[in-house]
TORBASE-17495 format. One record per residue: residue in one letter; z, x, y of N, C-alpha, C, O in turn. Coordinates in pm, whole numbers, plus 50000, padded with zeros to 5 digits. Layout:
// residues N
AZXYZXYZXYZXY;...
// end
This chain:
// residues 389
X621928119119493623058109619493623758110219358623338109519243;X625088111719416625618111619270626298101319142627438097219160;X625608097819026625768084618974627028088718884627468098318820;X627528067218942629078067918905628628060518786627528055518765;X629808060518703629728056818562629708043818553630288039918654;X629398034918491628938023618486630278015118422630828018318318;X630678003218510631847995418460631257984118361630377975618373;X632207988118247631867976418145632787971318115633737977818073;X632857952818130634107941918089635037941118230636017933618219;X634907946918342635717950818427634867943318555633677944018583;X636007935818623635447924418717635067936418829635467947818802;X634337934418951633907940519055634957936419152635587926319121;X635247942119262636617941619359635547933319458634317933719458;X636497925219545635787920819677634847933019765633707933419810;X635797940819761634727953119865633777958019807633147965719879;X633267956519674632487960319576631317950219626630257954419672;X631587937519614630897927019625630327925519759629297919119783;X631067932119849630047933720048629427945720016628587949320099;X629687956019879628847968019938627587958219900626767954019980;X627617955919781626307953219720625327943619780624097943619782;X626197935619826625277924619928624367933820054623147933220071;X625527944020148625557951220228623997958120188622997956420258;X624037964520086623017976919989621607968419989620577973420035;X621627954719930620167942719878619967939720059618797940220098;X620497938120112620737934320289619717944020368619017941320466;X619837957620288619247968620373618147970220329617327976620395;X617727963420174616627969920150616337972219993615367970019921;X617627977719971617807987219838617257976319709617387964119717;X616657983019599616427975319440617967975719408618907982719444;X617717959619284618977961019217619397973619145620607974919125;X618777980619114618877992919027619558004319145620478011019100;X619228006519272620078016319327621288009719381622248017119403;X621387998419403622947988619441623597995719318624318005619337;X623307989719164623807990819083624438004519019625528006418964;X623398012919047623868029419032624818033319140625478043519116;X625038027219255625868035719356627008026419353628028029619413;X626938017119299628378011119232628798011719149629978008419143;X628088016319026628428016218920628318004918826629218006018742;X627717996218808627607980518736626147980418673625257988618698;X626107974218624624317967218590623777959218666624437955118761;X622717955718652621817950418737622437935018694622727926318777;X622517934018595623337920718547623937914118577623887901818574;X625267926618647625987919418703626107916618867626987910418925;X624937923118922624607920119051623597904819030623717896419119;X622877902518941621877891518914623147879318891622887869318958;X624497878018810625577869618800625597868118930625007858318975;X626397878819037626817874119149626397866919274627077859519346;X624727871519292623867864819337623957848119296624127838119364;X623787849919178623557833519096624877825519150624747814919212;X626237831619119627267824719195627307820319360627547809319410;X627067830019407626737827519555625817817719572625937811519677;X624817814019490623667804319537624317790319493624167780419564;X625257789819341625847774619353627017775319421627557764219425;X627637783919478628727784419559627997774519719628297764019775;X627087783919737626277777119888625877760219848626107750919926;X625277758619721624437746219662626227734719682626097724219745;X627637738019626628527729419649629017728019803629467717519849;X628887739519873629547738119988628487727720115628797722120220;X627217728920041625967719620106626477704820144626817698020048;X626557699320262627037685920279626087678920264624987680520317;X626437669420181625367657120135624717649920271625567644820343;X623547648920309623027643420352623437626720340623617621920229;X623587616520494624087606420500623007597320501621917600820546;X623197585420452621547578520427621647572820555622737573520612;X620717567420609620257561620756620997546720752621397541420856;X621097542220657621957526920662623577532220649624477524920608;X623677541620678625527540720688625557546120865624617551920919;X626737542820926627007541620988627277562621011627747570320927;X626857565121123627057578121176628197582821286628197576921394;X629017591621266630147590921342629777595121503630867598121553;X628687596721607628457589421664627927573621724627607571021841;X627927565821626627747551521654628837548121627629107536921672;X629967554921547631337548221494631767550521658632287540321704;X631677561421753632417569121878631957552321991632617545122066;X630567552421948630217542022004631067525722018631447519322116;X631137523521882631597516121819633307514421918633767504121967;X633767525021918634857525821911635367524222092636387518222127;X634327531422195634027526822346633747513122402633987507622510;X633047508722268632697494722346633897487022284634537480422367;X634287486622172635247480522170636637478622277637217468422315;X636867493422306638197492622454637257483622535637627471922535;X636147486222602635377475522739635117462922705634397455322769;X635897459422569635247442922564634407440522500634597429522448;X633577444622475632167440322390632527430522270633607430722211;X631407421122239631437414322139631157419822006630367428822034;X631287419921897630887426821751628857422021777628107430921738;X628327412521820627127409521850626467417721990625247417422008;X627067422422054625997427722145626537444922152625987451922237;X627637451322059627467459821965626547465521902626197477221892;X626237457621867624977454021678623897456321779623387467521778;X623447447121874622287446721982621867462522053620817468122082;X623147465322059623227478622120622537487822001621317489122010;X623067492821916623237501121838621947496821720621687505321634;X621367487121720620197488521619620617478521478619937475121381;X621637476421506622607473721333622867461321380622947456921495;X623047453621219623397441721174624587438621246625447447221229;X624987427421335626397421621397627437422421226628527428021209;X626637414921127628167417820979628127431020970629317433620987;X627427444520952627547460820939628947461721076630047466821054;X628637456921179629737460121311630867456021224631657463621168;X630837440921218632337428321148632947439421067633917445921104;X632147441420927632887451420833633507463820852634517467720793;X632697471220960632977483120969634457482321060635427489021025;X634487476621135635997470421231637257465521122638457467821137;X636587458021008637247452020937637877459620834638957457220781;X637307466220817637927476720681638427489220773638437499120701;X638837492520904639307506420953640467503221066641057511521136;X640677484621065641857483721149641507469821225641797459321167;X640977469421332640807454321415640157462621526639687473821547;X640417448721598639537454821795640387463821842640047475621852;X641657459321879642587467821915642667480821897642617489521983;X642877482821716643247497821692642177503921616642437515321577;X640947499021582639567507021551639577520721622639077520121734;X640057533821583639547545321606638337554221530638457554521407;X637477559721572636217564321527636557576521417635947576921310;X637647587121455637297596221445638567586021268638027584421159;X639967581721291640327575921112638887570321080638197578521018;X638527563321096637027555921002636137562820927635547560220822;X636147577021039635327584120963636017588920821635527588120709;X637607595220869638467601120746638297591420653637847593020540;X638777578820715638797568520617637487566020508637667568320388;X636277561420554635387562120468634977575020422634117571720340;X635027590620420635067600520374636067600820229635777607920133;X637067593220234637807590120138637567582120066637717585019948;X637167571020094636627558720052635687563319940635817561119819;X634417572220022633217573319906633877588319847633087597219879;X634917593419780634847605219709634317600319575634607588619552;X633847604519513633567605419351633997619719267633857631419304;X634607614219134634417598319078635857594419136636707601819185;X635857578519111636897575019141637767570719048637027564618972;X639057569818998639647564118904639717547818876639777539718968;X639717545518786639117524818788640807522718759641707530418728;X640747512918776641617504418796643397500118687644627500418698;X642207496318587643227499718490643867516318424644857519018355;X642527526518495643377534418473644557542118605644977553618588;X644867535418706645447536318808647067524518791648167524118846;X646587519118718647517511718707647947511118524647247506318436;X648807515118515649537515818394650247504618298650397503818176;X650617496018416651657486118377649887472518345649607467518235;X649097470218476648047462818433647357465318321646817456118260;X647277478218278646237478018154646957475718034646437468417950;X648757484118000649097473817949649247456617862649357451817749;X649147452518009649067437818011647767434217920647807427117819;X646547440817977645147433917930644897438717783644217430817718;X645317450417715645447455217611646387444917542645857439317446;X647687441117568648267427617503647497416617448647227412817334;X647147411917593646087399417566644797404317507644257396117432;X644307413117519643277415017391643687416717238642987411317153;X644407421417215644977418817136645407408517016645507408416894;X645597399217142646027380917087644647374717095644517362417087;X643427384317113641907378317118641817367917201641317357217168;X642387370817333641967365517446640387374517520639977386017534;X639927359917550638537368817626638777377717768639887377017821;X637697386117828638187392117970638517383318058639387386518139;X637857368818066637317359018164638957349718138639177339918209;X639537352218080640577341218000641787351218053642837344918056;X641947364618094642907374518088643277373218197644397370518240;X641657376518284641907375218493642367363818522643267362518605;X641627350118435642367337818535644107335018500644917330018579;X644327339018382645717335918329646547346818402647737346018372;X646257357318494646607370418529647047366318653648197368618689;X646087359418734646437352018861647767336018837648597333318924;X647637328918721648577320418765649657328318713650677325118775;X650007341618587651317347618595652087356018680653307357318684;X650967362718763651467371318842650947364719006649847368819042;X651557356619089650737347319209650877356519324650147358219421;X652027362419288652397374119393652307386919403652717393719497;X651467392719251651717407719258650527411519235650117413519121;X649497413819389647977417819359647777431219324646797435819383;X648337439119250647737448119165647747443119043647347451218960;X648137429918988647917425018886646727416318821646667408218728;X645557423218939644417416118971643377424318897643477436618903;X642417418918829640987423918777640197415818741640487404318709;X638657422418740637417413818731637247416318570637697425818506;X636487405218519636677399818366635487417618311635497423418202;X634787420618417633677426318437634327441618416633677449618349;X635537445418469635837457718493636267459218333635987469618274;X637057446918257637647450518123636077456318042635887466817979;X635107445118074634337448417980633157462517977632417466617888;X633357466318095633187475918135633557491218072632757500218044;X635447491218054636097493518026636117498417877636207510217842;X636027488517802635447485017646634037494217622633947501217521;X633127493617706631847489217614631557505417668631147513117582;X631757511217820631137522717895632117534517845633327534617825;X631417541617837632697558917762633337561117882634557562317894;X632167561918013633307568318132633907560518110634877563318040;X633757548718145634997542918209636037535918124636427525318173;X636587539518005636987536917911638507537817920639077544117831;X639167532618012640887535118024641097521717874642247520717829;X640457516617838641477505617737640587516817597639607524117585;X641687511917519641167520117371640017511717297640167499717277;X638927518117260637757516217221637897505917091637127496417075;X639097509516991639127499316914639827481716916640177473416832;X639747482817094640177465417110638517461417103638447449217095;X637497466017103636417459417129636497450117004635967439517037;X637017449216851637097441516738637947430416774638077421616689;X638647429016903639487418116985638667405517036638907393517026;X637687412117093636417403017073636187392417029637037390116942;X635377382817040635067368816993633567377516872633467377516750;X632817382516961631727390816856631907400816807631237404016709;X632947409716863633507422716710632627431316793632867443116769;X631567429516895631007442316871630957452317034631347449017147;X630317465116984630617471717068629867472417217630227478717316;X628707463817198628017459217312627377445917323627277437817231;X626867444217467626537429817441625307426717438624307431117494;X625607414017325624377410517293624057394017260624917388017197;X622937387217297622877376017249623237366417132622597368217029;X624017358017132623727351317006623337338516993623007331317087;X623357335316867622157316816816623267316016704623927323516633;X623027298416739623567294416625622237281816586621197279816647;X622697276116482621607266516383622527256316330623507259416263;X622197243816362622127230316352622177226116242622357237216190;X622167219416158622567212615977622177199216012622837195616109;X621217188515965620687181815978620537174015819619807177115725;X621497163115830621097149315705620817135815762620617130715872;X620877133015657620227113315672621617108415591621977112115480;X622117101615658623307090215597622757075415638621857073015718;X623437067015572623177050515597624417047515678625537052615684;X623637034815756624987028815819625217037615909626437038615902;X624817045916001625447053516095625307043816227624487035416263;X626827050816293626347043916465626497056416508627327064716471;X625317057716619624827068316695626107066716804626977058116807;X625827080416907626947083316998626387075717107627117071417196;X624967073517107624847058417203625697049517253625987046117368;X626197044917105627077034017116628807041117130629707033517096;X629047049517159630107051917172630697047517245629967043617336;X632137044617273632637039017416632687051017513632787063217497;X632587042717626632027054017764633557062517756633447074817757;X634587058417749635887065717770635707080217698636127091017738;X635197078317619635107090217509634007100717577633847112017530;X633307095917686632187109517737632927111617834632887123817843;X633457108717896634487113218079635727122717972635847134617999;X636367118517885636897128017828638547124117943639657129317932;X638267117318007639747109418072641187106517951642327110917961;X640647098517854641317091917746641607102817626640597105517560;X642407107217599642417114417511642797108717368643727100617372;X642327111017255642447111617109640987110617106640947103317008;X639777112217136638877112117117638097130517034637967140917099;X637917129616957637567141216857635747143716811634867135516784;X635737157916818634887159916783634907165916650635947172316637;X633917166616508634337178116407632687182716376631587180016425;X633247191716255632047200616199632487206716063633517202516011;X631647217815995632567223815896631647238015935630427239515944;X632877248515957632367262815914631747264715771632087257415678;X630837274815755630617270815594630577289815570630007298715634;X631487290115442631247306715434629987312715368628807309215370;X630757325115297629397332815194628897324015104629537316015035;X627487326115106626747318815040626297303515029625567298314945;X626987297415148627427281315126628527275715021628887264015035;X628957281914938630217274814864631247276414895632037276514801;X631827278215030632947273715053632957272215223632247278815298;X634097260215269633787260315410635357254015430636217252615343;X635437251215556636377246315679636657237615732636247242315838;X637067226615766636597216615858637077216415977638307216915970;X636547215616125637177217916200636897202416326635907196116360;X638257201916358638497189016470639427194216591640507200116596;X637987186716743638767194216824638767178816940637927169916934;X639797179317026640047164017077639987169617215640687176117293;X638587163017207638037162617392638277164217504637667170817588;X639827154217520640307161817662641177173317659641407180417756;X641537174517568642727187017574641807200817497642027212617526;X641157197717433640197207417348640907216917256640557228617240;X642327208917171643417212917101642547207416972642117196116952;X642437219516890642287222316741643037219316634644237222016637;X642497213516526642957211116391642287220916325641067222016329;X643127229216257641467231916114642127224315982643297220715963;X641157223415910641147218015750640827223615627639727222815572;X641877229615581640867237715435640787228715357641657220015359;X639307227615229638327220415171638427229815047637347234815014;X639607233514965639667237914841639197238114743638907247614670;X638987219114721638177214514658636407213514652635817207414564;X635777220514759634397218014816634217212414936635067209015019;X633007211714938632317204815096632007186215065632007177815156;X631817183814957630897176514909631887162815001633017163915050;X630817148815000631507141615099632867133615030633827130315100;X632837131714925634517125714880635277133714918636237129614983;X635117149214891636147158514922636697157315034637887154515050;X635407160515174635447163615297636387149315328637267149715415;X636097135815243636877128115368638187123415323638837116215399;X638777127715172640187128815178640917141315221642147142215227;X640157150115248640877163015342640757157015492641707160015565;X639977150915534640557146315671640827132815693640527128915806;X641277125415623641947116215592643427119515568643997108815590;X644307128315537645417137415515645627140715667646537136415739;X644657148615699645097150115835645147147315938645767154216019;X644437134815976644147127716088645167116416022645327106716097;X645657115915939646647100515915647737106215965648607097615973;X648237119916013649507124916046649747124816225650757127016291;X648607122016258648727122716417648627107116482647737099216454;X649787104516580650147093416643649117083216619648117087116558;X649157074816644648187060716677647007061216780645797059116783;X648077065316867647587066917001646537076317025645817074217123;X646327086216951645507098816925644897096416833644387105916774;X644697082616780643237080516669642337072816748642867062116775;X641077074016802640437069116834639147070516790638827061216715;X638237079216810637157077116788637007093516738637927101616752;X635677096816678635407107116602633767109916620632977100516614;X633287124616645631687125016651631617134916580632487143616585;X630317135616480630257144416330628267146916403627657143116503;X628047152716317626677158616297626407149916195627177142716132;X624997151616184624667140716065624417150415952623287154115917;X625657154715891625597164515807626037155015658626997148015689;X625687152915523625297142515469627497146715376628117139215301;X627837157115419629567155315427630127141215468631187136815423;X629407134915549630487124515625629527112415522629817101115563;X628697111815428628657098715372629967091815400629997084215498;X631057093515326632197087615341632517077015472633077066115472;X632267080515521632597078015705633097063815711634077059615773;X632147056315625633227043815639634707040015580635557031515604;X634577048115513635917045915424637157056315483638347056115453;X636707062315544637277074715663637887063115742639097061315756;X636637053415804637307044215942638597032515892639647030715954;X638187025815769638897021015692640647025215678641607019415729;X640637036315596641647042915606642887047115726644067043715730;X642007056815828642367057515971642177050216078642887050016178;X641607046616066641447029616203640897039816320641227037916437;X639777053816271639037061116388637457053916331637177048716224;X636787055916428635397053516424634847063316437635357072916494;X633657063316386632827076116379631637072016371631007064116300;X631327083316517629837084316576629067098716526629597109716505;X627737095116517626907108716489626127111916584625547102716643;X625917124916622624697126516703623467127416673622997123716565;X622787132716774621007129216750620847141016679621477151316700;X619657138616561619257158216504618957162016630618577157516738;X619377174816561619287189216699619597189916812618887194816899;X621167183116835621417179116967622937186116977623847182217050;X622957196616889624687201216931625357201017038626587202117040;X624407198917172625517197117264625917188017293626517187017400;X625727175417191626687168317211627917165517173628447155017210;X628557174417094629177180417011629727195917112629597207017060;X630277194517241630047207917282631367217317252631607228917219;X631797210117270633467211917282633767220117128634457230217119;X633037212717002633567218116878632817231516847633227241816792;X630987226516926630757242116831630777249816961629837257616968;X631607249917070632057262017106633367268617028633567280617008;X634177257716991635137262816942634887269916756635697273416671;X634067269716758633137269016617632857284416645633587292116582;X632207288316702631887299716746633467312416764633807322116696;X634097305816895635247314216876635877315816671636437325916631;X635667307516609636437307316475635967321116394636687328516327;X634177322516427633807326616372634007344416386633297352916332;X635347346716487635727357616490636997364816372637447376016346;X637267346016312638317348716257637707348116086638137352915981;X636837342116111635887337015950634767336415980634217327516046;X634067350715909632727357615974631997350815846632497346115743;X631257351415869629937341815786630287349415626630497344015518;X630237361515657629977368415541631267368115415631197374915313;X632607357315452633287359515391633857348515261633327337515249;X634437350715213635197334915110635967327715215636867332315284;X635417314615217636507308615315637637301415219638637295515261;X637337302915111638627295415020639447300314954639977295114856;X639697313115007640397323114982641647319115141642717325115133;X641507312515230642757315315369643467301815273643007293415195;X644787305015323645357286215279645377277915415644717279715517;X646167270215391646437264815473647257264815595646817258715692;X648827273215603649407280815672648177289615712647897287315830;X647507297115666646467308015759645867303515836645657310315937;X645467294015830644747277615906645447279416010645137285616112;X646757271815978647347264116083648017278716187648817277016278;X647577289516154648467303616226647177302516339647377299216455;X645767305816283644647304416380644447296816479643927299216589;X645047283816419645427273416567646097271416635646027264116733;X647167279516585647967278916718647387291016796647247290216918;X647067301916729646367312916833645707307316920646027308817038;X644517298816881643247291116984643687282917055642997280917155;X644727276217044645617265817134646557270817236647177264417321;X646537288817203647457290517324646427299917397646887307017487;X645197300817373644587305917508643927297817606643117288617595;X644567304117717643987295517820642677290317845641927298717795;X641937280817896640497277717910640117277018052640987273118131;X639077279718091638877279818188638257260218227638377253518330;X637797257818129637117241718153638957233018168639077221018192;X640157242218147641387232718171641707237918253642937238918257;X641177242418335641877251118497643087264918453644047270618505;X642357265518332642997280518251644407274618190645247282418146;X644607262718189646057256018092645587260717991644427264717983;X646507260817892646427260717754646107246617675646677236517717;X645377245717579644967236017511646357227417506646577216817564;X647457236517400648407230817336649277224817470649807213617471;X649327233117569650047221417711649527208517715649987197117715;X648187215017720647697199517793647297187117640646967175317632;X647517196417557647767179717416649147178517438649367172517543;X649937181217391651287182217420652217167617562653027158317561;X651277175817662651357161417775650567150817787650987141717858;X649687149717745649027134017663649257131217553649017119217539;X649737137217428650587128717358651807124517387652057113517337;X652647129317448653667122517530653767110217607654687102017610;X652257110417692652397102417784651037090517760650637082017839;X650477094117609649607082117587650067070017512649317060417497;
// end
């Protein structure tokens, strides 16, 4: 036999590729395929290898026993013309009466349920991967990239998403898909650096704690005695406060947030924490808001509010303390305490922001929606009880 010269860098022709199959078919070693074609054994060992993941993709995935088989869909689809109920369907066929409901429900109704679309249809349905959402939609992700932005949460984006858009359901997403979105590489249609948009800055999730501050003052009245109006949260001017405290403990914040509307003051403390300080800095600012919106006040028994009587004196508010180690009674502030701490991380000078920087942060926190206000905005809903108290 006479040997042809051996092709090097040079693809093999289709008819090349049936001899050789043709040649291993009959019998022959790779070594005489290869000599009477001219190639290496190499490249008969490549083509083989292609052919085997060529066969391995064209392999149809096996269907799991809980999905519906396009003879029971044929089924499905007979008894439906004769009447049958979605329950003696199910009876028939082995399967759950809701597996029948859904499967009818997602491919048309009684009427126009055909077996053989359902099948196309869910063949389509499960392709992978699939594109998510925001990245299918251009104009929605947009949107959620905005509001992250303005350090709105995911949960704060979807419900405010539904009362702006009431009519346009592609303007719809789960708080779950953003964060998803954020935190997972696939599925990453929003840009990786909104995750610092965040309330925690960080790139995954994780638990957090906060810790309690605990003094002894004289003369306190407990939240016992508070008036009941002030726990229903009906009556508004009723306030809760606290103080952020920065690096190191020498410098802090004071923050007041009013119960029913859950609309924020902050207070910078230039001068210190100490309690004369703390209570002509909020003495300044609680003397500027209506009458009607001074009512009552609940502090921690943090030994800042010694003052407290001369606070009530001054402002004609009363002030209640809670029990040690009871922040939630106080819930309203150190949640909002928490959100702050996205803006004034522990680790920083807090007497370094002024006061304008203050008052810029609150209006930020006052215009995101809440979900405990049926997703209003704080500043609406103070806004219409100071008006109307």
């Amino acid at each position: 036999m006479k040997r042809r010269e051996v092709k090097r860098g040079i693809r093999l022709t289709g008819a090349e590729h049936e001899e050789i199959l043709c040649r291993l078919g009959a019998g022959e070693s790779y070594e005489r395929a290869a000599a009477a074609i001219g190639c290496s054994t190499k490249s008969i060992q490549r083509l083989l290898a292609r052919g085997r993941k060529a066969k391995r993709r064209r392999r149809p995935r096996p269907r799991s026993p809980h999905r519906l088989s396009c003879a029971e869909r044929e089924e499905i689809s007979r008894r439906l013309v004769a009447g049958d109920s979605f329950r003696q369907i199910a009876s028939h066929l082995g399967r759950a009466p809701s597996t029948i409901s859904r499967e009818v429900a997602a491919n048309g109704s009684r009427t126009t349920y055909r077996a053989w679309s359902a099948e196309q249809s869910t063949a389509r349905r499960n392709l992978r991967p699939r594109a998510g959402k925001l990245t299918a939609h251009p104009r929605l992700r947009k949107e959620v990239e905005r509001r992250l932005e303005q350090r709105w949460s995911p949960q704060q984006i979807v419900a405010r998403l539904v009362l702006d858009y009431p009519e346009d359901l592609s303007m719809r997403i789960s708080h779950e898909t953003i964060y998803q979105s954020l935190f997972i590489q696939a599925r990453g249609a929003l840009r990786k650096e909104l995750t610092t948009c965040l309330r925690t800055g960080r790139a995954r999730r994780r638990p957090h704690r906060r810790t309690e501050r605990q003094g002894q003052l004289p003369d306190m009245v407990m939240i016992s005695d508070r008036p009941p109006e002030a726990e229903d949260r009906a009556v508004p001017g009723h306030w809760e406060g606290d103080l952020i405290i920065g690096k190191g403990g020498k410098s802090a914040i004071a923050t007041l947030v009013e119960r029913t509307s859950r609309y924020l003051l902050l207070v910078r403390l230039p001068d210190g924490r100490r309690a004369e300080q703390v209570r002509c800095a909020l003495t300044r600012e609680v003397i500027q808001l209506p009458p009607q919106l001074r009512k009552t006040l609940t502090w921690d028994q943090g030994k800042e509010m010694a003052g407290h009587a001369q606070f009530t004196v001054a402002t004609n508010v009363s002030v209640f303390f809670c029990d040690p180690h009871a922040p939630w009674q106080r819930g309203s502030n150190e949640n909002t305490n928490g959100l702050l701490r996205q803006y004034f991380p522990k680790s920083t000078d807090l007497s370094r922001h002024t006061q304008t920087e203050l008052n810029a942060v609150a209006r930020e926190l006052n215009a995101r929606p809440r979900q405990t206000l049926q997703w209003m905005k704080p500043c609406e809903i103070f806004n219409a009880v100071a008006s109307t108290a």
